[in-house]
C-alpha positions as CSV (number, residue, x, y, z in Angstrom):
1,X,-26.9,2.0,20.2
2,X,-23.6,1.0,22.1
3,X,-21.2,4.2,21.9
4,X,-17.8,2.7,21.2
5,X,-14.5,3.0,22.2
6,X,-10.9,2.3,20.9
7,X,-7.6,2.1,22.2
8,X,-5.9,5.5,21.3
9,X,-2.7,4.8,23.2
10,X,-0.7,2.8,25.6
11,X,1.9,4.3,28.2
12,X,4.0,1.4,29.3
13,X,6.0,2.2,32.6
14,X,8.4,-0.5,33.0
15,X,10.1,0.8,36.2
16,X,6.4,0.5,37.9
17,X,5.1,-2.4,36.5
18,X,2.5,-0.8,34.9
19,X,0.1,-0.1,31.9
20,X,-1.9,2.9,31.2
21,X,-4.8,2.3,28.6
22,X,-5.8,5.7,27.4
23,X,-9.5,5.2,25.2
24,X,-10.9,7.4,22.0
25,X,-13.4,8.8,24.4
26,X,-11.0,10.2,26.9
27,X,-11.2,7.4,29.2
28,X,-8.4,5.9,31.3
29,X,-7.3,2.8,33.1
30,X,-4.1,1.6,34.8
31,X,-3.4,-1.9,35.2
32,X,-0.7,-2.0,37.7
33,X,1.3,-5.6,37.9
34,X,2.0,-7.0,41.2
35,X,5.4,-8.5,40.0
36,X,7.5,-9.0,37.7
37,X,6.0,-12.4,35.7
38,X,2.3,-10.8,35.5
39,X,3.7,-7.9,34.2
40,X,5.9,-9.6,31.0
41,X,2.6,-12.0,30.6
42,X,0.2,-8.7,30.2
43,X,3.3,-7.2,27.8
44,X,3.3,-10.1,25.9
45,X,-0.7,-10.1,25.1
46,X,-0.2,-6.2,24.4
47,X,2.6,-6.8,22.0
48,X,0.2,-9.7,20.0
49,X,-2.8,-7.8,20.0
50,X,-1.6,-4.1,20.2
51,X,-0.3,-2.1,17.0
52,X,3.1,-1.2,18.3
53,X,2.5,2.0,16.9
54,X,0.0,2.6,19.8
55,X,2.7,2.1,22.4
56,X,4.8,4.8,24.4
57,X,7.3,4.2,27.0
58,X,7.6,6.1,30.1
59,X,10.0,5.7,32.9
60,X,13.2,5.2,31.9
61,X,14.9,8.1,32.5
């Protein structure tokens, strides 16, 4: 049987363009945008398909 995993969290670094998908298993992945267009067109998917719950900012100290 397939061993499952969820999205636990996602760190949002605006500054670098940049997503951080953190997994229920522990896994990670960083999407990194190479400009500004991709990056609002992968924050718009994450806002419609992510609870916004699940979403952290980082970076704008």
């Amino acid at each position: 049987m397939e061993n499952l995993e969820f999205v636990d969290f996602v760190k949002v670094n605006i500054p670098s363009k940049s997503f951080l998908i953190i997994g229920s298993n522990g896994s990670t992945n960083k999407l990194e945008c190479k400009d500004s267009k991709e990056f609002m067109r992968k924050f718009k998917f994450l806002k419609e398909n992510v609870d916004e719950d699940i979403i952290k900012f980082i970076g704008l100290d």
